[in-house]
N, C-alpha and C positions, 0 to 999 in steps of 0.2 A: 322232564315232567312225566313221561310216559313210565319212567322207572321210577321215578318217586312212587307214582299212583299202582305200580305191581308190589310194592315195597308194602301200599297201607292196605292193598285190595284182597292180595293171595302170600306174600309172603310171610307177612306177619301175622296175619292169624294162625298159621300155618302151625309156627313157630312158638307160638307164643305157649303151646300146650307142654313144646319140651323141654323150656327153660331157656333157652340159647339167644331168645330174641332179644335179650337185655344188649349180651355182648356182639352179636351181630351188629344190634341198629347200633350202636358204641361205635363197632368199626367201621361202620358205612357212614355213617353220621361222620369222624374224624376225617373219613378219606374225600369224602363231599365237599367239607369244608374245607379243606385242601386245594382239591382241584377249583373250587370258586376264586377263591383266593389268587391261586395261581392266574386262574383265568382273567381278573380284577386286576391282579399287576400286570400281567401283559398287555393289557388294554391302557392300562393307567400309564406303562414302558411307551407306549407306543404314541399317546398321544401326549407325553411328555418331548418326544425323539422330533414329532411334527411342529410343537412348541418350537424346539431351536432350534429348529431347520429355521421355522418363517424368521423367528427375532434374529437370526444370524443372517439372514436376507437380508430383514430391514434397515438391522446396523450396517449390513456392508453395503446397499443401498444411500441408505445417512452420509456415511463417510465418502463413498463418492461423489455424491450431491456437497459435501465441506468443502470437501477437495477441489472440484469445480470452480464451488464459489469464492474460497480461497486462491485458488489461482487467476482467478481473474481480478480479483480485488492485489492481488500482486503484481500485475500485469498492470493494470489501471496504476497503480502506485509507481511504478516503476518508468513508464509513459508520463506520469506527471514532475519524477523527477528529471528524465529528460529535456522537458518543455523548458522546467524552471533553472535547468543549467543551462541549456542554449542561449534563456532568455539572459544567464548573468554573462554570458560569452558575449553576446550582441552587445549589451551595454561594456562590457569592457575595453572590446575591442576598440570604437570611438574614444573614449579616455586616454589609452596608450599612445594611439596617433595624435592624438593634438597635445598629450606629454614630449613626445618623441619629436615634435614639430613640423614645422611645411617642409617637404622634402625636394622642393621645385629647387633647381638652380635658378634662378631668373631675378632681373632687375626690378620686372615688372610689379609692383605689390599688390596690385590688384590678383594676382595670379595666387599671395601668397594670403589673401585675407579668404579668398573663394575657399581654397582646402581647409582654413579652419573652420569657417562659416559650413562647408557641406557637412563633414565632421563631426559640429555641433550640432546640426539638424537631425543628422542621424541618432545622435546618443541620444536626440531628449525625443525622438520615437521606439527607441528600443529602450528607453525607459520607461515611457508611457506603457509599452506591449508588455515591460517583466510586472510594473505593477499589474497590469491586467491580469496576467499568468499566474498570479499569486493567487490574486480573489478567484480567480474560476477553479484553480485546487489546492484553495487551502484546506480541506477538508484530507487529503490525504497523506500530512503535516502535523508533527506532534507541536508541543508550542513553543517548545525549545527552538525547533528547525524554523517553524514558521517566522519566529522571532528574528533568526540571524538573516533569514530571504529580506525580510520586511527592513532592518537596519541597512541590510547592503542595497538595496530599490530605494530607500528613502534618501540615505548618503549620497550616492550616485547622483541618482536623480536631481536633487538638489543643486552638487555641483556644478550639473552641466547646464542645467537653467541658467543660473548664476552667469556661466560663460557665455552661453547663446544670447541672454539677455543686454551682453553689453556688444554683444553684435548688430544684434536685431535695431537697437537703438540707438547705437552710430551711424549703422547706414540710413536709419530714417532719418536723422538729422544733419546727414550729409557731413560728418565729420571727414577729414582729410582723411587720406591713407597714413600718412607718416602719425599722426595721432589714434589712429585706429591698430594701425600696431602696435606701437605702443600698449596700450589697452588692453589688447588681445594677450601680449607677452605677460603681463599682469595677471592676468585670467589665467592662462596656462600655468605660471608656477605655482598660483591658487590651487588651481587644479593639481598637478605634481603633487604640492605638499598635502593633499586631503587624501591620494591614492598611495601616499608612503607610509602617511599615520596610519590612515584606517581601511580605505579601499584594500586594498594585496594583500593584510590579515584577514579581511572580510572576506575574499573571495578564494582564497589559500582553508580555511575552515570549512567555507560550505561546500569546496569540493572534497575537502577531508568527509564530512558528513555524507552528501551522498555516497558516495563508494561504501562508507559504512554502512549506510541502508542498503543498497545494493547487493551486499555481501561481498565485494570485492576487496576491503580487508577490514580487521578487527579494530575495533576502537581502544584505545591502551588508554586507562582509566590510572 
């Protein structure tokens, strides 16, 4: 400002008697606007540079905070497939054994009705426990997935009722042993034939399926 106001106060009057002020104030005028300008983008440079400084913060910020919550929601997912294979392990296990049959030597049958009986007891708890397992994460579950858990928990499940129930209700009716084996044998190849149709495909897929979610290997389509 100080040289603007020399410029209107003492220079140009100065000037202006010998002709020259036209192309002076021309060239100062030019070179002003200039350096404004100049001065204007380096300002503008600069608070442009602080612009992507921050939004380069805040995305990389963002993506951390994704990332985070991405991995935990993978983590969570990942934990819930554990749960809900264990729980198809638990229920399986019980079905194999009373497939496989009492494995006692003994004359006694009371010895050999107890291992199917314990056997049954346990499948239609760790049926009870997969259905559970389902409903508290089916949420982390497409509906494809959810679907084959819910057929294999529902099948299972099913069968081993089926078995336990002609247990539970011979001993209350005090049916003999030699009649109750019987019965039980009945149950059992019931059993077999439900885990050869559909059970061992059902349970052969959902653990093809997890490992595919897992990333442990590719699904060939």
């Amino acid at each position: 400002m100080e040289f603007i106001n020399f410029l209107k106060d003492m220079a140009i009057p100065t000037l202006v008697s010998s002709g020259l002020a036209i192309i002076i104030l021309k060239f100062l005028s030019n070179k002003l606007i200039n350096q404004l300008m100049q001065k204007e983008f380096e300002e503008y440079k600069t608070q442009l540079q602080e612009k992507t400084t921050l939004l380069k913060t805040s995305l990389s910020i963002y993506a951390e905070e994704q990332n985070i919550a991405n991995q935990r929601i993978d983590n969570q997912k990942a934990n819930a497939i554990h749960q809900i294979y264990s729980g198809v392990v638990q229920v399986a296990r019980p079905i194999s054994r009373i497939i496989a049959g009492s494995h006692f030597v003994s004359d006694n049958k009371e010895t050999h009705i107890n291992f199917y009986n314990d056997w049954a007891e346990k499948g239609h708890s760790a049926s009870c426990e997969l259905a559970s397992l389902l409903v508290n994460h089916a949420i982390y579950f497409d509906e494809s997935t959810y679907k084959q858990i819910s057929d294999f928990s529902s099948v299972s499940a099913f069968a081993i009722a089926d078995f336990l129930k002609i247990l539970r209700q011979s001993i209350a009716e005090g049916v003999c042993s030699d009649d109750l084996l019987e019965q039980i044998e009945h149950g059992r190849l019931t059993i077999e034939k439900i885990h050869a149709n559909e059970l061992k495909n059902m349970q052969y897929k959902l653990t093809s399926k997890f490992r595919s979610l897992l990333g442990i290997e590719k699904t060939i389509h």
